[in-house]
DOKE-925316 format. One record per residue (C-alpha): residue number from 1; residue in one letter; x, y, z. Coordinates in steps of 0.2 Angstrom, whole numbers. Layout:
residues N
NODE	NUM	A	X	Y	Z
...
//
This chain:
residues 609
NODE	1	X	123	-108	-46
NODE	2	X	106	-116	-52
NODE	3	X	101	-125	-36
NODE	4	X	105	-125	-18
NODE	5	X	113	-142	-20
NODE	6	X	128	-135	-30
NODE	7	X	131	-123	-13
NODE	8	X	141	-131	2
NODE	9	X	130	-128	15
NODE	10	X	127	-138	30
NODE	11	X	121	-154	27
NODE	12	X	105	-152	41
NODE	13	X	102	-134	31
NODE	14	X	104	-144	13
NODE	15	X	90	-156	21
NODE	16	X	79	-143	26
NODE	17	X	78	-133	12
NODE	18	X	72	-149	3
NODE	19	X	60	-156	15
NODE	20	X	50	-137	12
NODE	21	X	52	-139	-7
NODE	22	X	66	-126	-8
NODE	23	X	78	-130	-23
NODE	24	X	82	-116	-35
NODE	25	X	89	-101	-29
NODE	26	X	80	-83	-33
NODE	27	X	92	-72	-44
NODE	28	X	95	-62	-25
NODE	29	X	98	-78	-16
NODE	30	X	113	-85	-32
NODE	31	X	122	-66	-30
NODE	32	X	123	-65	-11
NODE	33	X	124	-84	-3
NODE	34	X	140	-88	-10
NODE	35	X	147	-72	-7
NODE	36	X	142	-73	11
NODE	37	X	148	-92	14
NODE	38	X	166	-87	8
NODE	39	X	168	-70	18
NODE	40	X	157	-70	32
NODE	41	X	163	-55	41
NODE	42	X	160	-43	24
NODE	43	X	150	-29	24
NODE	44	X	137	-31	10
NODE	45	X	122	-20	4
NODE	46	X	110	-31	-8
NODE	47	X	95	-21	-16
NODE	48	X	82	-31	-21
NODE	49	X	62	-28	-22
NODE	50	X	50	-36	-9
NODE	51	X	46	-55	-12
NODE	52	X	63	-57	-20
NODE	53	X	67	-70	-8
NODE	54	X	80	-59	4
NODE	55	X	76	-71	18
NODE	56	X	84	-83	13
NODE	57	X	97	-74	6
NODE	58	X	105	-65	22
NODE	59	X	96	-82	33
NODE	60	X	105	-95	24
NODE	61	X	124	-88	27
NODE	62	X	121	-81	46
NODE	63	X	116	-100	51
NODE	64	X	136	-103	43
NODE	65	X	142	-89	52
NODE	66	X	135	-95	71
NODE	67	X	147	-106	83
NODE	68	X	133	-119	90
NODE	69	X	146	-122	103
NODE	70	X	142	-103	109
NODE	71	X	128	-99	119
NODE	72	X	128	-81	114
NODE	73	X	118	-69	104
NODE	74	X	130	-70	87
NODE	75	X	118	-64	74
NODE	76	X	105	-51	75
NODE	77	X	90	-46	63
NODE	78	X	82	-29	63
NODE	79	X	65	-25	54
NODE	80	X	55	-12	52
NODE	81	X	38	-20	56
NODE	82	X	31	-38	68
NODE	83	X	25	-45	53
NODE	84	X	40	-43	45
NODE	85	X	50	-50	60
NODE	86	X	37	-66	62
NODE	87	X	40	-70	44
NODE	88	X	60	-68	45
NODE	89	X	60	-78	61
NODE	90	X	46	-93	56
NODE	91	X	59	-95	39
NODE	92	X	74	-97	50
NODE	93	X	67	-110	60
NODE	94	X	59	-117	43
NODE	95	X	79	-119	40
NODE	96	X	88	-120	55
NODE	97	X	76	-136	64
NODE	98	X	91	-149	63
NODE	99	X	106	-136	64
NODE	100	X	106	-134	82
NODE	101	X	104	-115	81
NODE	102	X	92	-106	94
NODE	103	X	86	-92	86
NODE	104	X	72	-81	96
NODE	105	X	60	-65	91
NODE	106	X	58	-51	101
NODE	107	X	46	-38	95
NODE	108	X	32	-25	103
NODE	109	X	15	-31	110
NODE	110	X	23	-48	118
NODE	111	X	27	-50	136
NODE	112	X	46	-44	139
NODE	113	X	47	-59	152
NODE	114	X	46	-70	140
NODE	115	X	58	-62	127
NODE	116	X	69	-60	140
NODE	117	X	66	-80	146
NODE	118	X	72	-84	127
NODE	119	X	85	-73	129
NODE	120	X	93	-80	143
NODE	121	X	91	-98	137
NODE	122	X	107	-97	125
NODE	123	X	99	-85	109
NODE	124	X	113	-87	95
NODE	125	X	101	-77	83
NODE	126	X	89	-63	87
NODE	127	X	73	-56	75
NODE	128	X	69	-40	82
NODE	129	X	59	-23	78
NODE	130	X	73	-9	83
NODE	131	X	61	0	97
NODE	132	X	60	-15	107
NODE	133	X	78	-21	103
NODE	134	X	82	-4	111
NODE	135	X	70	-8	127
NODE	136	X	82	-24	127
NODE	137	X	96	-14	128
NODE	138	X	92	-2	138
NODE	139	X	87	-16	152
NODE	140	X	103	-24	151
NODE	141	X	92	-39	146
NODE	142	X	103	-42	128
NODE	143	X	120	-40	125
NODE	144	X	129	-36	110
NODE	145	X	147	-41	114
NODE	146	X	148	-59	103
NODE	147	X	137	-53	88
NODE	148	X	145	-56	73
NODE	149	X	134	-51	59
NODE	150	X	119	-37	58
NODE	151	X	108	-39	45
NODE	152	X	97	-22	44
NODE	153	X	81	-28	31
NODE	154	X	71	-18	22
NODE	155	X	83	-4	28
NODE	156	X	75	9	17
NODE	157	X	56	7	27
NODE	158	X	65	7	43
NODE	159	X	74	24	40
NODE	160	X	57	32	32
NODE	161	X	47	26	48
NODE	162	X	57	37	58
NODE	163	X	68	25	67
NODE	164	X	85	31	61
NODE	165	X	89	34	81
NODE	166	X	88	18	88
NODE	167	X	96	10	73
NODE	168	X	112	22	78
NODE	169	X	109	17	95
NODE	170	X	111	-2	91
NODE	171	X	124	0	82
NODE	172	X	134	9	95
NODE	173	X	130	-6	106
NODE	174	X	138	-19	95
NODE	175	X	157	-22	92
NODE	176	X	166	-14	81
NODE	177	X	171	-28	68
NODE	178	X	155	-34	68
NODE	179	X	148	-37	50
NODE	180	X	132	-27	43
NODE	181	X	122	-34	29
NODE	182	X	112	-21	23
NODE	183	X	96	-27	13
NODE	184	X	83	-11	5
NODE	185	X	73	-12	-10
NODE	186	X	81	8	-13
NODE	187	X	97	19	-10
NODE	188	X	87	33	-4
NODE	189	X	99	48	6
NODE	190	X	97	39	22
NODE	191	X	104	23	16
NODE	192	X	118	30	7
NODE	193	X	123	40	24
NODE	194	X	123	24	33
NODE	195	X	133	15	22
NODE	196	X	146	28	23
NODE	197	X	145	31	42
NODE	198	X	145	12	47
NODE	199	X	152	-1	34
NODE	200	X	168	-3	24
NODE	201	X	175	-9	8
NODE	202	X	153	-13	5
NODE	203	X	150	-27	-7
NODE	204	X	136	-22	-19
NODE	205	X	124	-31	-26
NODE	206	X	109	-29	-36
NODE	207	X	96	-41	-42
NODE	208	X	85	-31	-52
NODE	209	X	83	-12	-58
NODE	210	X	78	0	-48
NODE	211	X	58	3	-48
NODE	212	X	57	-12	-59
NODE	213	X	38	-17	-62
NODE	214	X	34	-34	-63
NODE	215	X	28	-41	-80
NODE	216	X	17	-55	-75
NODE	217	X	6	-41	-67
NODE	218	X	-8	-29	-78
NODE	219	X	-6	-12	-74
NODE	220	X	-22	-1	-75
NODE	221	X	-31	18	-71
NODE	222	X	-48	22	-70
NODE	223	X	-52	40	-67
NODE	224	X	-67	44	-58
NODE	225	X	-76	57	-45
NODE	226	X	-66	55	-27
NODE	227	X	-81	56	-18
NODE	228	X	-86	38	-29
NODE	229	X	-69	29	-23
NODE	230	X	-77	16	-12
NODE	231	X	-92	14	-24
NODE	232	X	-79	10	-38
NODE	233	X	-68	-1	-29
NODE	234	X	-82	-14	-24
NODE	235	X	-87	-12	-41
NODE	236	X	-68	-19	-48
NODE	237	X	-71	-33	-34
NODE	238	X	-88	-40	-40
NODE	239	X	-82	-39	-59
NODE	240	X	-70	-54	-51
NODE	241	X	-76	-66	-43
NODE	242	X	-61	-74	-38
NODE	243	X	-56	-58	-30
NODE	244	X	-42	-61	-18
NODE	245	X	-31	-47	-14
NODE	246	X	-26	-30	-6
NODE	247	X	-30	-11	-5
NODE	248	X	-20	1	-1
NODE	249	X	-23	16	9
NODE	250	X	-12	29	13
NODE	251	X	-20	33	32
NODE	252	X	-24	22	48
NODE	253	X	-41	31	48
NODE	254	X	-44	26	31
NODE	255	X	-42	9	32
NODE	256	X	-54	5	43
NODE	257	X	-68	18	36
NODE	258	X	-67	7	18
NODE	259	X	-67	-10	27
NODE	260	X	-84	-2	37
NODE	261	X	-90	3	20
NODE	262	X	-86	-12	9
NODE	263	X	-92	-24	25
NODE	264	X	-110	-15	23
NODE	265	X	-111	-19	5
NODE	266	X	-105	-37	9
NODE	267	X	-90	-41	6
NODE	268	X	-77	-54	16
NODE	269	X	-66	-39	21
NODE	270	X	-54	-33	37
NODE	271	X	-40	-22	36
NODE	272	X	-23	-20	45
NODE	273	X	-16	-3	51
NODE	274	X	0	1	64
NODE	275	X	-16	4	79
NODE	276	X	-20	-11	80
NODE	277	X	-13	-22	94
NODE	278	X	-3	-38	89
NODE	279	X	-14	-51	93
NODE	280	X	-27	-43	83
NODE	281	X	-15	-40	67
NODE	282	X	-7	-60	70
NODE	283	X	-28	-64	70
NODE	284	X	-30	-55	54
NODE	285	X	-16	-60	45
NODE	286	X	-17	-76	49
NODE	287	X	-38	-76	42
NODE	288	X	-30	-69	26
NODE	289	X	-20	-83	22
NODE	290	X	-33	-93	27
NODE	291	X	-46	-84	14
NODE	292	X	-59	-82	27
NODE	293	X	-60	-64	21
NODE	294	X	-55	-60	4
NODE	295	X	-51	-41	1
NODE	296	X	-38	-34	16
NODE	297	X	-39	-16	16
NODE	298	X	-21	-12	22
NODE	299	X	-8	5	23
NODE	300	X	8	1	15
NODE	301	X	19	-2	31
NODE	302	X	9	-14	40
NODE	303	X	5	-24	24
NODE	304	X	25	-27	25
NODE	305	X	29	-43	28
NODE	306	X	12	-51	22
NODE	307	X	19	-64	12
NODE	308	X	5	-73	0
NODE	309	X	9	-80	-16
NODE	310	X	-8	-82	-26
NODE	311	X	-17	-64	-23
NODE	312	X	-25	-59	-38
NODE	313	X	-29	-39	-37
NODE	314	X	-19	-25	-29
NODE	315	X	-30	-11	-29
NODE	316	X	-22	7	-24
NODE	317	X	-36	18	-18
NODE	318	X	-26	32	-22
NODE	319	X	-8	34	-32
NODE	320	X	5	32	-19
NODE	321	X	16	47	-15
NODE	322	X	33	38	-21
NODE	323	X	35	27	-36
NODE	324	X	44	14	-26
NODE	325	X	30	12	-14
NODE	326	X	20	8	-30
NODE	327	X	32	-6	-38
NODE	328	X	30	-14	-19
NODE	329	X	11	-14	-17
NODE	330	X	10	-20	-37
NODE	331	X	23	-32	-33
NODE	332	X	10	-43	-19
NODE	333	X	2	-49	-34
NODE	334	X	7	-56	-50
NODE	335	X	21	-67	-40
NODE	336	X	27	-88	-41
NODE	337	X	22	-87	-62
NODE	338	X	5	-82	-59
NODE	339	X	-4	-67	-67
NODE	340	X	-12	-51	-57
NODE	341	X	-20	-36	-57
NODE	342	X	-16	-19	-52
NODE	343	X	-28	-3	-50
NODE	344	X	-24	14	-47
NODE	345	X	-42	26	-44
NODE	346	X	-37	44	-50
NODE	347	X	-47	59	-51
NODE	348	X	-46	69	-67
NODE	349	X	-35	82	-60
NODE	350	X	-22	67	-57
NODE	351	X	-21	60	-73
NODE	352	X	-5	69	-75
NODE	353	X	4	60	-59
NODE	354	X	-1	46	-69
NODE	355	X	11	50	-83
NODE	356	X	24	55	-68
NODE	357	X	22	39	-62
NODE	358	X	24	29	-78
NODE	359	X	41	37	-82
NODE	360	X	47	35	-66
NODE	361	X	44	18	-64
NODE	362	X	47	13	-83
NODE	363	X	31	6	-83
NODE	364	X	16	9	-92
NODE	365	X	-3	11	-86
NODE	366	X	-19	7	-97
NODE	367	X	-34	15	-94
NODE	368	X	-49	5	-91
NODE	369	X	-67	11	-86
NODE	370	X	-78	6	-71
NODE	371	X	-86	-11	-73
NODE	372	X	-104	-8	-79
NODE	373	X	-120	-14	-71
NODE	374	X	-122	-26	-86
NODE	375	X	-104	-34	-82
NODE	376	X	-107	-38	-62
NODE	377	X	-125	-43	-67
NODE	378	X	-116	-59	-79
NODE	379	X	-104	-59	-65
NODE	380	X	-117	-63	-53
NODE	381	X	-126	-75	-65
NODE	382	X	-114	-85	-68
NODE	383	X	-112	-91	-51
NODE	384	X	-133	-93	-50
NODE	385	X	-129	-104	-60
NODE	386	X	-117	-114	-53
NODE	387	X	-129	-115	-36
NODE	388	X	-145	-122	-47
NODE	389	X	-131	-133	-55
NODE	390	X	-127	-140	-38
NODE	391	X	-144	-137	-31
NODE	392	X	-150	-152	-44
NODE	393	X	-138	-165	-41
NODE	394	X	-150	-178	-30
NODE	395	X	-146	-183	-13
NODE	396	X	-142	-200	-10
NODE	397	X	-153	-200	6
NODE	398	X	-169	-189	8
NODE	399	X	-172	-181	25
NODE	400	X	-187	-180	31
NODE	401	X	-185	-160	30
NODE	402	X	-183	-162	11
NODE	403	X	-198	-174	12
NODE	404	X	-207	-159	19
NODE	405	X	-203	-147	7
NODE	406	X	-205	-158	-7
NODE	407	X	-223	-159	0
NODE	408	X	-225	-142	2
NODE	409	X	-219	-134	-17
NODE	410	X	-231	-149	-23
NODE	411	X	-245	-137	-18
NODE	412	X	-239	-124	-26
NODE	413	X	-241	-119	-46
NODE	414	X	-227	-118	-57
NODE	415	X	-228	-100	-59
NODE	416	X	-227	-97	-43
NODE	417	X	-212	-107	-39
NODE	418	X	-203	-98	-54
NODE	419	X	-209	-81	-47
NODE	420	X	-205	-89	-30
NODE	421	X	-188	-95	-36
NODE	422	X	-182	-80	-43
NODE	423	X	-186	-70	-28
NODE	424	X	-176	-78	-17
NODE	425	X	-159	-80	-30
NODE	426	X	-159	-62	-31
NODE	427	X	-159	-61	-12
NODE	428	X	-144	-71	-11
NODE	429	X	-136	-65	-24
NODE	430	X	-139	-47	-28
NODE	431	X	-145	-40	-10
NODE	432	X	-129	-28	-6
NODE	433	X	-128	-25	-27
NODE	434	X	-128	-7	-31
NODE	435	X	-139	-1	-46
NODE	436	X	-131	16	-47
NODE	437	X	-126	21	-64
NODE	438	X	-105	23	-61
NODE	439	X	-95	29	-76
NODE	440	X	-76	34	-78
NODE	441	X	-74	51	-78
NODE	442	X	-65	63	-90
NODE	443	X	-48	70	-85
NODE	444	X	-51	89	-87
NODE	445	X	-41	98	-97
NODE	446	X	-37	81	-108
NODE	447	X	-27	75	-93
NODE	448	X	-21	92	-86
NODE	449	X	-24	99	-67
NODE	450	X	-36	113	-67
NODE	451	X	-33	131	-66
NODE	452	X	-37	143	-53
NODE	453	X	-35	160	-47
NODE	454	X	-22	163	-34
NODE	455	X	-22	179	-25
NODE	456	X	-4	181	-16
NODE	457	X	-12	187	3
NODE	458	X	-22	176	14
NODE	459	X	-28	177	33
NODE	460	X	-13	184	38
NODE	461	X	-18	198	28
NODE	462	X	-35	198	37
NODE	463	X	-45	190	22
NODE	464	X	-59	178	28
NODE	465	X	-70	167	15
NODE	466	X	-87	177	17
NODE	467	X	-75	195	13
NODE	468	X	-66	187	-3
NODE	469	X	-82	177	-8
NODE	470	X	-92	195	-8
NODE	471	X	-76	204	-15
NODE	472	X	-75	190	-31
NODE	473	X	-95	191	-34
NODE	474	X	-95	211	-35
NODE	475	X	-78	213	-44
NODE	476	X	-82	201	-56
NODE	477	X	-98	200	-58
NODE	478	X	-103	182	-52
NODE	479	X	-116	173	-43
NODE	480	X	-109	164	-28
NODE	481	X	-115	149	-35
NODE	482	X	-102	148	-51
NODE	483	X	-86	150	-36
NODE	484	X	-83	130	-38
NODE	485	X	-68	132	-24
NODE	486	X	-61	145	-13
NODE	487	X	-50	143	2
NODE	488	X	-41	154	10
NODE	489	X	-25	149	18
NODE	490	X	-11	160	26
NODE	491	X	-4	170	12
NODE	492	X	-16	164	0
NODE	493	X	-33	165	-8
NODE	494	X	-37	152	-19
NODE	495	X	-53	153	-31
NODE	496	X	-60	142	-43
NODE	497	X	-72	149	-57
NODE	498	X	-78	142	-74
NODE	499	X	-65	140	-87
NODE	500	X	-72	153	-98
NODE	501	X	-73	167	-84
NODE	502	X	-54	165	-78
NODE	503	X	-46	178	-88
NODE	504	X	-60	193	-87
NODE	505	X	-60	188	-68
NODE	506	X	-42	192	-65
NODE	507	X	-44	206	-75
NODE	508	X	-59	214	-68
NODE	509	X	-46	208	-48
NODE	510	X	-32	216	-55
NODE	511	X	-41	233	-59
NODE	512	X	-51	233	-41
NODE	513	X	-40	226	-29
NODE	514	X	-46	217	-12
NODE	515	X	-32	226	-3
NODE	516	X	-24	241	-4
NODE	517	X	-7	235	-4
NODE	518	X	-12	228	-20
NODE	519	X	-7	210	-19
NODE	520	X	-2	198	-36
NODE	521	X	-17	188	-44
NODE	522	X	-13	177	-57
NODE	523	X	-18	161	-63
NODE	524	X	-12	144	-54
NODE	525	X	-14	125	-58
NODE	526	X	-22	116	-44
NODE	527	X	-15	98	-42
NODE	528	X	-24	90	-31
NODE	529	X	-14	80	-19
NODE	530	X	-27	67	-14
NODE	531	X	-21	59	3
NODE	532	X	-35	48	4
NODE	533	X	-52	53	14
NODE	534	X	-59	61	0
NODE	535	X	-74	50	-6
NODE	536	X	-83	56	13
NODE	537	X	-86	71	5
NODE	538	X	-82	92	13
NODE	539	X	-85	107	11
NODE	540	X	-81	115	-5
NODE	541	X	-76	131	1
NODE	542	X	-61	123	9
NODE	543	X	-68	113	22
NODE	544	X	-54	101	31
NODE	545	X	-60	81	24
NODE	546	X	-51	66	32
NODE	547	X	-33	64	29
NODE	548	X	-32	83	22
NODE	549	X	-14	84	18
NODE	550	X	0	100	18
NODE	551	X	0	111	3
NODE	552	X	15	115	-4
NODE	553	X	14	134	4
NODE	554	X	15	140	23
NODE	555	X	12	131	37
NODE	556	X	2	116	43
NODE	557	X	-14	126	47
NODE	558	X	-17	130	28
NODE	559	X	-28	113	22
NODE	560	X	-38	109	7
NODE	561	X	-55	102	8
NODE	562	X	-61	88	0
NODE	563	X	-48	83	-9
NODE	564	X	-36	83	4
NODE	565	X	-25	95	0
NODE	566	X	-14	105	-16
NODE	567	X	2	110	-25
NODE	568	X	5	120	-39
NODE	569	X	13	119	-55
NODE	570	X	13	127	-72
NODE	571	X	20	112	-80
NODE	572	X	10	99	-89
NODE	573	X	10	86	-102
NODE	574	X	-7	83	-112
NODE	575	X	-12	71	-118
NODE	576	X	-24	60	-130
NODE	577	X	-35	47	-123
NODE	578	X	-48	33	-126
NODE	579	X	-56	22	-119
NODE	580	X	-65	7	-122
NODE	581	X	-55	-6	-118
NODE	582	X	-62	-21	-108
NODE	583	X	-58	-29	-91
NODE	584	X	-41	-33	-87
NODE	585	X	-32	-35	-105
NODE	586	X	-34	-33	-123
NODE	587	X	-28	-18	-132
NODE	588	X	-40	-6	-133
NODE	589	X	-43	7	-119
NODE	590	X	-23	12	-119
NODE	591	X	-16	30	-116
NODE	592	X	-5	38	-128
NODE	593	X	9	51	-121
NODE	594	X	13	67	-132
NODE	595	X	24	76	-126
NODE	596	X	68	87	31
NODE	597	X	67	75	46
NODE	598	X	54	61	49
NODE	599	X	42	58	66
NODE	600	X	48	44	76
NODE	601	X	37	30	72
NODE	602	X	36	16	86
NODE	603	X	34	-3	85
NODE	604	X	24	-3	98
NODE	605	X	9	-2	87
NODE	606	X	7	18	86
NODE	607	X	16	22	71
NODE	608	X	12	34	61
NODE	609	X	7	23	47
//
């Protein structure tokens, strides 16, 4: 199939799919359509990645499967997010205008009365999040008993947000020979378990690899200082000035502190986070497509369902936890033929993720340094340019304000209109620029996490900071000054100490014990799990920073400081790097490799995203 006019659709659908410009199929939409128009009542599970066009894939052959005659909900649509459902529900309409069909969206933050109005007015298909579906439900206000199809998109996000429950309880509600068309951009555990405890004889289709990275799109690393996160970022947006994109946090709180930030220095920004209520999120959405802001800073899950087709940067503040989630932020830009840019900001100690990540996405990263003061100032120049160039184009009619001020620089010498001149261009231009000296910063280690000293007892041993800070400066023979990190968690002391004082310092701990029981001390890798918050600085003795995160040992109380957070592993790869490449391409600059349950989340705009 090479164009929707080859399909046997309905001719109302055939007409409009043309009047919105919609002719050849996406490789997701030539797999599942057909399938769906001959057997409507299978069970199907299609994995594609977001922006493949699964809309219009599962949208298309639901419109067959609906009896216009039948004034009943036949087809239901559960998504994870509002702005997911919006976009699903404004294609169906798109599609449906001349079909007959009444479809309706039902979602958190709008007024049940009116869903409810919809509802009853003879709703063949409904759009919904599942917690308000459930609210439906509950109420007696929806009923299930004439659904034919149930299309679950982006299944995979809607299982990791927690809502697992009221996807079972929807299910129960719906008639046993109903049909589920499952849609996930992965085939995680939860999905698999679905599949097995719900659907039958499961059609499987797949329309592209897993974790597969999108070519069109430049993939880049800068390592730098956490703390000079934000500092870096508006740096990558004032080396383009056509900036026109996204950057990803991994916190609500974050968000909003790097859209304040980036606002003071300023930039066009907002942000988007699951607090906020629905009109404010439809208003910020909506400004975005419009470009009345160019940089929406944005968590992963509220960013779903955000389709624009010409951003130009995806910048990750930090590297996403999963590999998946990175081939979906990367894959907002770079789409319909056109070239983007991705970032990831790293600290040194996670240069090694980096690797992780680019052999579990089969991708490949290339390094490129912070834009230098001399690139944003020719930046910046060439748009001074571009105003004096229009600034000298002559006005058909003078006013009598630019009689005035004609009048006025005639009694002024040249030097003082050049001095004047200049003055005032770098007001406009280059108020809110930064002059700081920024530069990438070396991996330590060639790439590797740093090592600490790990003492196996902690505060349930009665150890305190000021006891094992006074133990490590006698023992060893230190100043306080060179203990670069010590925390203390439950049952264990971590402490960091120059490189070349590590061994005769565990030496010198071994032989003097801080206890009697004579705990283990050994030497540890500290890989820092950044989970975002760390450019506002901490303490760093420990100290809890925004977003500190759960290290991999005891319980929830045991934080990291700055950095938000630790593991441990004494695995690494090493490896040898250089860097000079220049902005966004070329060859130089690349890297060369050697060798439990989730929290409910709720759509009512408190998840936990």
């Amino acid at each position: 199939m090479k164009t929707f006019a080859e399909l046997p659709l309905l001719s109302s659908i055939q007409k409009s799919l043309h009047e919105v410009g919609f002719t050849t199929p996406t490789e997701i939409q030539a797999k599942v359509i057909p399938h769906l128009l001959s057997n409507p009542h299978s069970d199907i599970h299609a994995q594609a990645q977001t922006g493949t066009g699964k809309t219009l894939a599962f949208g298309i052959p639901l419109l067959h499967a609906i009896d216009p005659s039948l004034k009943a909900v036949q087809g239901l649509i559960v998504a994870p997010t509002r702005e997911l459902v919006t976009q699903t529900y404004e294609s169906l309409k798109a599609v449906s205008r001349d079909s007959g069909i009444s479809v309706e969206v039902v979602y958190g933050g709008m007024p049940m009365d009116r869903q409810i109005a919809g509802i009853r007015r003879g709703a063949q298909i409904i759009v919904g999040t599942p917690g308000r579906l459930n609210d439906h439900l509950r109420r007696k206000t929806l009923s299930l008993k004439n659904l034919k199809v149930l299309v679950l998109d982006e299944a995979d996000i809607m299982l990791d947000m927690g809502f697992k429950e009221e996807v079972d309880e929807i299910l129960d509600c719906a008639p046993t020979d109903r049909a589920i068309w499952l849609f996930s951009a992965t085939v995680r555990a939860g999905i698999k378990m679905l599949i097995q405890s719900h659907m039958k004889d499961v059609f499987v289709v797949r329309a592209a690899e897993k974790g597969s990275v999108p070519t069109q799109v430049a993939q880049y690393y800068c390592i730098i200082p956490s703390r000079r996160r934000i500092e870096v970022a508006a740096r990558f947006v004032e080396a383009a000035p056509t900036f026109y994109g996204i950057i990803f946090c991994q916190t609500k709180t974050l968000t909003s502190e790097v859209m304040e930030q980036l606002t003071n220095r300023g930039f066009r920004v907002n942000c988007l986070h699951g607090d906020m209520s629905q009109a404010l999120r439809n208003q910020v959405i909506r400004g975005f497509k419009n470009k009345d802001f160019s940089i929406l800073v944005a968590t992963d899950v509220a960013a779903r369902g955000i389709d624009v087709s010409d951003l130009t940067h995806v910048i990750n503040f930090s590297i996403p936890m999963e590999h998946e989630s990175y081939v979906h932020r990367i894959g907002r830009t770079g789409r319909a033929g056109k070239e983007g840019v991705a970032i990831v900001l790293v600290s040194p100690a996670e240069v090694h993720k980096i690797r992780r990540l680019e052999k579990a996405a089969n991708t490949k990263l290339q390094e490129i340094a912070v834009p230098s003061l001399d690139v944003i100032i020719k930046v910046k120049m060439e748009a001074v340019s571009d105003f004096i160039e229009q600034a000298k184009r002559p006005d058909k009619k003078l006013t009598p304000v630019h009689t005035a001020i004609q009048e006025l620089i005639s009694s002024f010498a040249e030097q003082e209109l050049r001095s004047s001149l200049a003055i005032a261009l770098e007001e406009r231009f280059f108020k809110d620029m930064s002059y700081e000296k920024l530069e990438s910063a070396r991996p330590t280690e060639e790439g590797r996490a740093p090592q600490e000293i790990c003492i196996e007892a902690g505060l349930d041993a009665g150890l305190t900071q000021e006891m094992v800070q006074d133990y490590v400066c006698k023992t060893c023979g230190i100043d306080s000054n060179d203990i670069q990190k010590l925390r203390v968690l439950n049952i264990k002391t971590f402490i960091a100490v120059p490189e070349n004082r590590l061994v005769a310092c565990v030496e010198a701990m071994c032989a003097n014990p801080i206890l009697k029981r004579n705990p283990k001390v050994h030497i540890v890798r500290d890989e820092f799990r950044e989970r975002e918050g760390g450019f506002r600085g901490g303490d760093r003795r420990g100290g809890r920073g925004e977003g500190s995160g759960r290290g991999r040992y005891g319980s929830s109380s045991e934080r990291g400081g700055r950095e938000g957070g630790f593991g441990r592993s004494s695995s690494y790869r090493p490896t040898e790097r250089r860097s000079e490449g220049g902005y966004f391409g070329g060859g130089e600059g690349r890297t060369k490799t050697k060798k439990g349950s989730h929290r409910r989340g709720n759509d009512e705009g408190k998840s936990r995203y």
